[in-house]
C-alpha positions as CSV (number, residue, x, y, z in Angstrom):
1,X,-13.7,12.1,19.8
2,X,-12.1,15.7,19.4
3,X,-9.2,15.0,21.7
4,X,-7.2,17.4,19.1
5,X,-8.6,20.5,21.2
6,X,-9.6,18.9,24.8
7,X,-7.0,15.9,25.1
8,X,-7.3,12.7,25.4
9,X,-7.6,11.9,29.0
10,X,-10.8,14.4,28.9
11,X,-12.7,13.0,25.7
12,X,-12.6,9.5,27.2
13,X,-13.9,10.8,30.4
14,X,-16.6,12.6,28.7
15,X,-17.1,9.5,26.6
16,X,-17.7,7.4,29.7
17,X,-19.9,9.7,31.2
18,X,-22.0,9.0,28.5
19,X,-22.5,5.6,28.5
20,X,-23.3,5.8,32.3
21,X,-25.9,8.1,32.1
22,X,-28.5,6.0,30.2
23,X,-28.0,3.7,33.2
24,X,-28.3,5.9,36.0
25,X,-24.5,5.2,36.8
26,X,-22.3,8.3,38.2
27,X,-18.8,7.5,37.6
28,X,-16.9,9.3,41.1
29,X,-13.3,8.0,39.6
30,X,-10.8,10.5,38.4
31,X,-8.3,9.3,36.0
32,X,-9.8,7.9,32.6
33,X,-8.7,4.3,33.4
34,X,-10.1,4.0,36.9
35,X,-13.4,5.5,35.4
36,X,-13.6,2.7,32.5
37,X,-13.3,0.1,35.7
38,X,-15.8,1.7,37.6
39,X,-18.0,1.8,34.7
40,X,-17.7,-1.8,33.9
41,X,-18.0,-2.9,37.5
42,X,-21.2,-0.8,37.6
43,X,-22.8,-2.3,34.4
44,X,-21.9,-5.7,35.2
45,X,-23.7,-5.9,38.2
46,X,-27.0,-5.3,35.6
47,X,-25.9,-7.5,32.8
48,X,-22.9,-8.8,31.1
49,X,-20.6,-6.2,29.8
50,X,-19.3,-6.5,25.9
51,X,-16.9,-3.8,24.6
52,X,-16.3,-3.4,21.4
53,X,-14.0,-0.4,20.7
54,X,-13.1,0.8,16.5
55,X,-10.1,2.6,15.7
56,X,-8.2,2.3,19.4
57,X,-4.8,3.7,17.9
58,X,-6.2,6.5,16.0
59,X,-5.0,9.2,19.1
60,X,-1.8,7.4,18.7
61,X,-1.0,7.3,14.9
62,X,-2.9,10.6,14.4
63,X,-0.1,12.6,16.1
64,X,3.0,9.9,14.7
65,X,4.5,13.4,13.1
66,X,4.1,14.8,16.5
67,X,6.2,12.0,18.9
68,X,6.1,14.1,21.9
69,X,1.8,14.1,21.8
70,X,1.9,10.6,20.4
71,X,3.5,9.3,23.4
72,X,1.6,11.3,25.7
73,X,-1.3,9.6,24.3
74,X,-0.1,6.1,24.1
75,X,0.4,6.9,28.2
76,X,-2.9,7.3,28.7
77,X,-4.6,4.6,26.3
78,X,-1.7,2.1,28.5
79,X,-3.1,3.3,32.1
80,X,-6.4,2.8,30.2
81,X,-6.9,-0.9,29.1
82,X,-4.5,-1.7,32.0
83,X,-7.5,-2.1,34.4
84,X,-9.1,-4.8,32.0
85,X,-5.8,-7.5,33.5
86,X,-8.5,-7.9,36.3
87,X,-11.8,-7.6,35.1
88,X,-12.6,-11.0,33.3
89,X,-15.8,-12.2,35.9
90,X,-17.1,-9.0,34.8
91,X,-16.4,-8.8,31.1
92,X,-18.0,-11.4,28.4
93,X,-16.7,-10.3,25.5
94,X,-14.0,-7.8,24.7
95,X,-13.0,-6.6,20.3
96,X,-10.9,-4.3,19.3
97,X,-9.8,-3.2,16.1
98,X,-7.1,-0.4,14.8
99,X,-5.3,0.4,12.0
100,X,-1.6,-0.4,13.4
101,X,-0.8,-3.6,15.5
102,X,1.1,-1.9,18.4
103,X,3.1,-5.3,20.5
104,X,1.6,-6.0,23.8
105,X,4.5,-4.6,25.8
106,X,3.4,-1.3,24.1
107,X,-0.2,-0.3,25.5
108,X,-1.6,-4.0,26.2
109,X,1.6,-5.2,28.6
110,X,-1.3,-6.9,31.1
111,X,-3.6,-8.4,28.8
112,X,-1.9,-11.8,28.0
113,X,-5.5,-13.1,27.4
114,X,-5.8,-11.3,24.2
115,X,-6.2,-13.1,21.1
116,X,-4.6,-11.8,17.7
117,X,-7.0,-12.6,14.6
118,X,-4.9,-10.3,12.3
119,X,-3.9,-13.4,10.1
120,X,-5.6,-16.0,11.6
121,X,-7.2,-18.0,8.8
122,X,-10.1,-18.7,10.7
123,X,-11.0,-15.2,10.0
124,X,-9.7,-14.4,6.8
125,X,-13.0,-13.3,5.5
126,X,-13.7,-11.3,8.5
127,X,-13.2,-7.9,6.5
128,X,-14.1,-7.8,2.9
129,X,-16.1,-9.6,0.4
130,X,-15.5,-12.7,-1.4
131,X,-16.6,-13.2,-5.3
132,X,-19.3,-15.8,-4.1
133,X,-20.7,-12.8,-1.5
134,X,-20.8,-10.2,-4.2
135,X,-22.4,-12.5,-6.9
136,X,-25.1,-13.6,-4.3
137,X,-26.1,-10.1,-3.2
138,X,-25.3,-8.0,-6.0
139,X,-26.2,-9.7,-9.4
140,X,-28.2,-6.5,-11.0
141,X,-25.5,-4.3,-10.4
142,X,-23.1,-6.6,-11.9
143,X,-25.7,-7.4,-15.1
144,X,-26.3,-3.7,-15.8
145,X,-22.4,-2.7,-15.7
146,X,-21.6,-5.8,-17.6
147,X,-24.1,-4.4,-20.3
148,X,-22.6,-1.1,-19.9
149,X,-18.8,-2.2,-20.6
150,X,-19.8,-5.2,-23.3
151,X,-17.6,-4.0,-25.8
152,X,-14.7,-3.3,-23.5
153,X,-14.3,-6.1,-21.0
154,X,-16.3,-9.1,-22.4
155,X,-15.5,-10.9,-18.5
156,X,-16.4,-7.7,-16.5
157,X,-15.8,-9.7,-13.2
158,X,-12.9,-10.7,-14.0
159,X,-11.7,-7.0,-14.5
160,X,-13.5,-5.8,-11.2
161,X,-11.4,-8.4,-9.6
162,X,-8.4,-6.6,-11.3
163,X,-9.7,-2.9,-9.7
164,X,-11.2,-3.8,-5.9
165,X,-10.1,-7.6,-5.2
166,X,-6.9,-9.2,-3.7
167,X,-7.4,-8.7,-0.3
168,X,-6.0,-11.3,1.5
169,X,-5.1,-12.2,5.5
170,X,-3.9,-15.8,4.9
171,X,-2.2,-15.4,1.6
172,X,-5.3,-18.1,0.2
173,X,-8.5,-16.5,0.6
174,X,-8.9,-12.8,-1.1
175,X,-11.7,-10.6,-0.8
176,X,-13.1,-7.5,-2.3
177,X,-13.0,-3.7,-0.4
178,X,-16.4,-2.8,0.3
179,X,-15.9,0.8,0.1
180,X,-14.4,0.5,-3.8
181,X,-16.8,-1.9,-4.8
182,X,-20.0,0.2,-3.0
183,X,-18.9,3.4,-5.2
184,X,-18.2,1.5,-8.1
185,X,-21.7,0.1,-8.6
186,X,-22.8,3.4,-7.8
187,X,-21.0,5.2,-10.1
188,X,-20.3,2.8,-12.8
189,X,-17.0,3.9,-13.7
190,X,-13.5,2.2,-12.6
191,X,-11.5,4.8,-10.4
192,X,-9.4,4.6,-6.9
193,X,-12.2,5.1,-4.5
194,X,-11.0,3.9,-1.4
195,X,-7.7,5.5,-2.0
196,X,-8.9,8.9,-2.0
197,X,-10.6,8.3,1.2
198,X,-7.0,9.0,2.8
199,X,-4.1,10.9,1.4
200,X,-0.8,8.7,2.4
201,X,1.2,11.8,3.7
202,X,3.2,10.5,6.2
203,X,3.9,7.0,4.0
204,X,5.1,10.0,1.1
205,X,7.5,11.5,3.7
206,X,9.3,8.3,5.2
207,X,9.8,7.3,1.0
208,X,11.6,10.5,0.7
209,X,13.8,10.3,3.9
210,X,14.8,6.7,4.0
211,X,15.1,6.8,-0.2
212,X,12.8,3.7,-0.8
213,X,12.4,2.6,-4.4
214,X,9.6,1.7,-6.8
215,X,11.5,-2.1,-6.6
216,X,11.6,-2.5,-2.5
217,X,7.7,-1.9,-2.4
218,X,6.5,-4.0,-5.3
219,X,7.4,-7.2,-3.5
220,X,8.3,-7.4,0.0
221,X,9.0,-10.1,2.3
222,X,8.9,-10.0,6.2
223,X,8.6,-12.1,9.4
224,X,5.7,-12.5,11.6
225,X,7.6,-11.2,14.4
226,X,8.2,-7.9,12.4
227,X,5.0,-7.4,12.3
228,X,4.3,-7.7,15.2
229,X,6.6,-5.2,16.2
230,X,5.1,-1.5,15.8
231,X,6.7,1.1,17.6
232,X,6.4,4.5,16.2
233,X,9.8,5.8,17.0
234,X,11.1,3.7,15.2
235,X,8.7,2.5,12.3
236,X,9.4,-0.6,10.4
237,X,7.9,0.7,6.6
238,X,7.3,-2.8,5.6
239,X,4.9,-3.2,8.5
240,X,3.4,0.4,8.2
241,X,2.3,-0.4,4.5
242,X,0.9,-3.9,5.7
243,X,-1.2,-2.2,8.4
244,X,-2.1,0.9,6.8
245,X,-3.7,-1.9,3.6
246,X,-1.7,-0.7,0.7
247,X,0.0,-3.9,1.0
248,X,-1.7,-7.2,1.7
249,X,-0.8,-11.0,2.2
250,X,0.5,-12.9,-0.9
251,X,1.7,-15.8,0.5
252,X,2.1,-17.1,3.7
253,X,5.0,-19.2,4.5
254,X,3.6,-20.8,8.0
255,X,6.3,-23.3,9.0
256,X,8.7,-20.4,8.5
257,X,6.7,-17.9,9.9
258,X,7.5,-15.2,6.5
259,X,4.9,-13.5,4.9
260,X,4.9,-12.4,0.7
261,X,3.4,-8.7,0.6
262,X,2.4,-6.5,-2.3
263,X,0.0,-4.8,-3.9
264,X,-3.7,-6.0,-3.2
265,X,-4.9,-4.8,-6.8
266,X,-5.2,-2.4,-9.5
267,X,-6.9,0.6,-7.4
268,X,-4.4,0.4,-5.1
269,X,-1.3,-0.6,-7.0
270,X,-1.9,2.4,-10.0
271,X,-2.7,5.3,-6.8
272,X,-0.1,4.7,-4.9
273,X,2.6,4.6,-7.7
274,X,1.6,7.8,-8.8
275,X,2.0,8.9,-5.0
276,X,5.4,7.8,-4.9
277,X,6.1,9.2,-8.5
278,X,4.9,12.7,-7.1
279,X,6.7,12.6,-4.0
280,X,9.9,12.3,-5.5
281,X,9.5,14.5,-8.8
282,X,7.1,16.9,-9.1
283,X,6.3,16.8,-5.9
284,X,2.5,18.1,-7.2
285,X,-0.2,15.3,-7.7
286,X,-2.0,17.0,-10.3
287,X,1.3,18.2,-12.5
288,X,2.6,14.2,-12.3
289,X,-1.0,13.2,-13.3
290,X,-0.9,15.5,-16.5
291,X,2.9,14.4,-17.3
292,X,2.0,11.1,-17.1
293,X,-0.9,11.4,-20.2
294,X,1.8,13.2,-22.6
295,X,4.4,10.6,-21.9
296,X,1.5,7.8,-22.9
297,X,0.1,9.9,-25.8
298,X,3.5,10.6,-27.2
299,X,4.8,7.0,-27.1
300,X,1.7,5.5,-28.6
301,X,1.8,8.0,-31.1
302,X,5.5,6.4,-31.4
303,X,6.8,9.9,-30.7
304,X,10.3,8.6,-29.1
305,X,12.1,12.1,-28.9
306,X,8.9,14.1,-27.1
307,X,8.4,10.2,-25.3
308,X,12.4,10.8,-23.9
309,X,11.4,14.5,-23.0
310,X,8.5,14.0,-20.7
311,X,10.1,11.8,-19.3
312,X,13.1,14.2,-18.6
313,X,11.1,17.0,-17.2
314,X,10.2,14.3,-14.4
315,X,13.6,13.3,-14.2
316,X,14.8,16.5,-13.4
317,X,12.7,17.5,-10.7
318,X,14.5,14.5,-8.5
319,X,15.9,15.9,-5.2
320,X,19.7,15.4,-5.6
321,X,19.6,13.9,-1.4
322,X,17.2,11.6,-2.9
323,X,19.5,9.8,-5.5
324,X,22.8,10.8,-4.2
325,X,23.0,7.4,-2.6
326,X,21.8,4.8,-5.0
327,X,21.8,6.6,-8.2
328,X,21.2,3.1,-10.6
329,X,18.0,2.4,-8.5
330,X,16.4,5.3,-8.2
331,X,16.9,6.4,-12.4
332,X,15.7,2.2,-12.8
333,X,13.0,2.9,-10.5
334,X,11.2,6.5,-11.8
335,X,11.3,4.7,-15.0
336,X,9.9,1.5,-14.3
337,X,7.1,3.2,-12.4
338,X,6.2,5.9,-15.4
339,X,5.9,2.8,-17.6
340,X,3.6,0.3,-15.3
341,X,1.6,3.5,-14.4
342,X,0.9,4.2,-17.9
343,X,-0.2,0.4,-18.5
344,X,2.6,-1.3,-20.1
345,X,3.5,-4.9,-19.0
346,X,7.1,-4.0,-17.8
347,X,9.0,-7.2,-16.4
348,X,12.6,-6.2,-14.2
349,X,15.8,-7.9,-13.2
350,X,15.1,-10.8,-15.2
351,X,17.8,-13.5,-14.8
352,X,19.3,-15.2,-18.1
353,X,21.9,-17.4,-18.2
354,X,24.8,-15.2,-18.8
355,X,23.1,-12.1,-16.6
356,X,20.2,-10.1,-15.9
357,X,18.0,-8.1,-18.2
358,X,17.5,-4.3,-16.8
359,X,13.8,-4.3,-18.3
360,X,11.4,-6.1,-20.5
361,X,8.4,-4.2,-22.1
362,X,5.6,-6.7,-23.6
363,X,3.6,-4.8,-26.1
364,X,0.6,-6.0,-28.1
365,X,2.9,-6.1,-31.2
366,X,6.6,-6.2,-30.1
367,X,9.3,-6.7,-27.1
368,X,11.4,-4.3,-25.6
369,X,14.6,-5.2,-24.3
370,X,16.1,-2.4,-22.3
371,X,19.5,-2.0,-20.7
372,X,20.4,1.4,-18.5
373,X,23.7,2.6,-17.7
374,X,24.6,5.5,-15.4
375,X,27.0,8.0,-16.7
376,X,28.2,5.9,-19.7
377,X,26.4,5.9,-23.1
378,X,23.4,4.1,-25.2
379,X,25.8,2.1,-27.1
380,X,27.3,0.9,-24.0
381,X,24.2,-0.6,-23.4
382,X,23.1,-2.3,-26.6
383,X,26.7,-3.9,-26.7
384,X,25.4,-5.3,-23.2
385,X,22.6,-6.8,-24.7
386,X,23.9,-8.4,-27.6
387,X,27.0,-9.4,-25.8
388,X,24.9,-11.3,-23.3
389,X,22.6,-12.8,-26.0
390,X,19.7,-11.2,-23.6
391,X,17.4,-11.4,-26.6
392,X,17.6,-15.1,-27.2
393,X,15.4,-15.8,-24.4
394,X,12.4,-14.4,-26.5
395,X,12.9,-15.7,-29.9
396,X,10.4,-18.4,-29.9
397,X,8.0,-15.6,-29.0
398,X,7.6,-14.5,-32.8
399,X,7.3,-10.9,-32.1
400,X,9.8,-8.1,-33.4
401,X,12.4,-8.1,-30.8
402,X,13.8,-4.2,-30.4
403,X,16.5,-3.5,-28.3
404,X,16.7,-0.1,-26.2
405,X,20.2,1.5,-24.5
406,X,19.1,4.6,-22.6
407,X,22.3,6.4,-20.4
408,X,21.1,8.3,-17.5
409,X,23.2,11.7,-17.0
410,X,23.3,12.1,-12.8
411,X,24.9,15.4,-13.2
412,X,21.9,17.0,-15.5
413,X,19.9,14.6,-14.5
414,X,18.1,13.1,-17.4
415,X,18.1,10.5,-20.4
416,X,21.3,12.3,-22.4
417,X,21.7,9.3,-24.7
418,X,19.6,6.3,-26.1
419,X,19.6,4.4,-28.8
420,X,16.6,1.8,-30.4
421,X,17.4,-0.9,-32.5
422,X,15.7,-3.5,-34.6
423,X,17.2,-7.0,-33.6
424,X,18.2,-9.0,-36.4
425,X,18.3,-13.4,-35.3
C-alpha cells in the first residue's frame, strides 16, 4: 500500500473498498476500523470470514527513524484490529505475520485470544526448509552443483548448510532460507542473497550510537519476556536483531525461559560483519570491501608490515565518540572482525588457568597467540603471554606455536607497536 504519499488511515480504506466490491458490499463506515468491522459483518453473513494479513507492522517500522509518523500510524493500526475483541461468531480464522513482535498492550491490547507461534516448537518448521525438504524436492540442482564444485567441497551439502542453513525457532530444529537457497541453485555460485534483499540501515545507526561491539553481537543471551517487549521508543537491539532474522535461536533454555542467539549461518554472519566494519570505519561498503582483500592478500603472502598497514588505514577512520568509552573493546573488536571476515578461525577471551587469552588464530600450519594492550607496548604483551604460560594450553597440538604483542595507540589511532615471536617449549 503507498500510505508514504496518501496515509495510512486512507490506503486501508481504499484497500477495503476493494475487497467489498467483488461482493457487492458498500462499506457506509468512516474511520478505517469501523469499515474493517463492517466489512466482516457483511461477508460473514455469505460465508465464513478468514483474514490473513503479511507484513502488519511494516507502516510502523517503516517510519521507526521518523517517531512522530510511526506513532501516528501505530494509532491507527490500534483503533484498527481493536474491533476484532468482538467479532469471533463472525471470524473462523484470523494469521498474521510481521517482521517485529510489538506486546499486546501495544496495537493488540483487546485481543487476549491471540496465539503467539513465534517459538512455538510445534511450528518450528513453519518458515524455511529443512535438509530432508530440500533433498526430496531438489536433487538435480544439488547433483549438478555438486559436479560443479567436486574439487572444492567434496560434501557440497554440508557447505550449503554452512551458507543458507541455521535457521532455527526452537533452538533444535534449523532450516534453510528459501530465498538464498532459490538464487543459489539458480546461479550456482555461493554469495549473500538474502542479505542484499535489505540494507540494515537503521541496525548500522543504533551500532554507532549505543557503541555495540563485534563481541556483544556474536553471542547474545535474552529472556523471553524481552522479547516480547518491542516498543520502538525505546528499542531493545537484542530483540531488533532477533526479529529483523540476522540473529536466530541457538538454544532454548525453556524451564528458564532464556534464549542463546547468534548468527544463523555463513551468508548472514560474513554480510553483516562487514556492515558493522563499514559502519564504524570507512563508513563506505565498497572501500571496506576492497581493504579487506589487501589485508588477506598481504598476510597470506606473509606480508606482516603491509598486513599491520591495512589494517591501520581502517583503524584510523574510527570516530573518536565511538571508542572514547571503551577503547580495549572496540580496538579488540575491529580486529577480531577483520580477521573472521577474512576466514581465519579466530577464538576470543579464552580462559586458562592463570587468565585469559586476548585471541587465538588457528591456521592450517600454525597457532597464533595474541595479546593487545592499549597505550603500552608489544613487549608488554608477549611478557603477558609467557608470564601466564598462555601457550601451554596448545602444546599437545604439534603445530608451531607463534606468539603476537600488538599495542594499539588511541591517540593516533592505530597498531604503533607489535612484535611476532617463535615460541620455544
Amino acid at each position: 500500500m503507498s500510505y508514504n504519499q496518501l496515509g495510512l488511515e486512507r490506503v486501508i480504506n481504499k484497500e477495503l473498498d476493494k475487497i467489498a466490491k467483488p461482493y457487492n458490499i458498500i462499506l457506509e463506515e468512516e474511520t478505517s476500523g469501523d469499515r474493517f468491522e463492517e466489512l466482516i459483518i457483511k461477508l460473514s453473513e455469505k460465508r465464513p470470514v478468514a483474514i490473513i494479513i503479511d507484513e502488519y507492522d511494516k507502516p510502523i517500522i517503516d517510519y521507526l527513524d521518523e517517531l512522530d509518523r510511526a506513532e501516528e500510524n501505530r494509532k491507527i493500526l490500534k483503533d484498527f484490529y481493536s474491533v476484532l475483541k468482538d467479532l469471533d461468531k463472525q471470524i473462523r480464522f484470523f494469521f498474521i505475520t510481521g517482521v517485529s513482535k510489538f506486546s499486546k498492550i501495544f496495537i493488540f491490547s483487546d485481543l487476549n485470544n491471540l496465539v503467539d507461534i513465534t517459538i512455538d516448537e510445534n511450528y518450528s518448521q513453519i518458515v524455511g526448509w529443512t535438509k530432508e525438504e530440500v533433498e526430496k524436492n531438489f536433487p538435480d540442482y544439488i547433483n549438478e552443483i555438486a559436479e560443479r564444485y567436486k574439487d572444492i567441497f567434496p560434501d557440497i551439502m554440508l557447505e550449503m548448510k554452512k551458507w543458507y542453513n541455521g535457521y532455527s525457532w526452537d533452538g533444535i530444529t534449523k532450516v534453510y532460507n528459501p530465498v538464498s537457497l532459490m538464487n543459489f541453485f539458480q546461479k550456482r555460485v555461493f554469495g549473500s542473497y538474502w542479505f542484499a534483499t535489505g540494507t540494515p540501515t537503521m541496525l548500522m545507526d543504533i551500532i554507532k550510537t549505543r557503541q555495540i561491539t563485534a563481541f556483544n553481537i556474536e553471542k547474545l543471551y535474552i529472556s523471553t519476556d524481552i522479547l516480547d517487549k518491542y516498543d520502538f521508543n525505546n528499542l531493545n537491539f537484542k530483540s531488533l536483531l532477533f526479529q529483523t532474522g540476522y540473529l536466530t535461536i541457538k538454544n532454548y533454555d525453556t524451564a528458564y525461559g532464556e534464549l542463546t542467539l547468534g548468527y544463523p549461518n555463513k551468508e548472514v554472519a560474513k554480510s553483516f560483519s562487514i556492515h558493522i566494519l563499514s559502519a564504524v570505519t570507512l563508513d563506505r561498503l565498497d572501500d571496506t570491501d576492497s581493504l579487506l582483500h589487501r589485508i588477506r592478500r598481504s598476510f597470506l603472502s606473509n606480508e606482516i608490515e603491509k598486513f599491520i598497514d591495512y589494517i591501520n588505514i581502517l583503524l584510523k577512520n574510527i570516530s573518536y565518540t565511538i571508542v572514547d568509552k571503551n577503547k580495549e573493546n572496540y580496538y579488540h573488536s575491529i580486529f577480531f572482525l577483520i580477521m573472521k571476515l577474512l576466514g581465519f578461525n579466530i577464538e576470543v577471551e579464552i580462559k586458562t588457568i592463570d587468565g585469559r587469552i586476548d585471541a587465538v588464530i588457528h591456521t592450517k600450519d600454525n597457532i597464533f597467540i595474541l595479546e593487545f594492550k592499549i597505550d603500552q607496548s608489544a613487549e608488554k604483551a608477549i611478557q603477558q603471554i609467557k608470564d601466564k604460560k598462555y601457550a601451554l594450553k596448545y602444546k599437545d597440538d604439534k603445530k608451531p606455536i607463534f606468539l603476537i604483542g600488538i599495542n594499539f595507540d588511541t591517540n593516533k589511532k592505530y597498531i604503533n607497536d607489535y612484535k611476532n615471536i617463535p615460541y620455544n617449549y
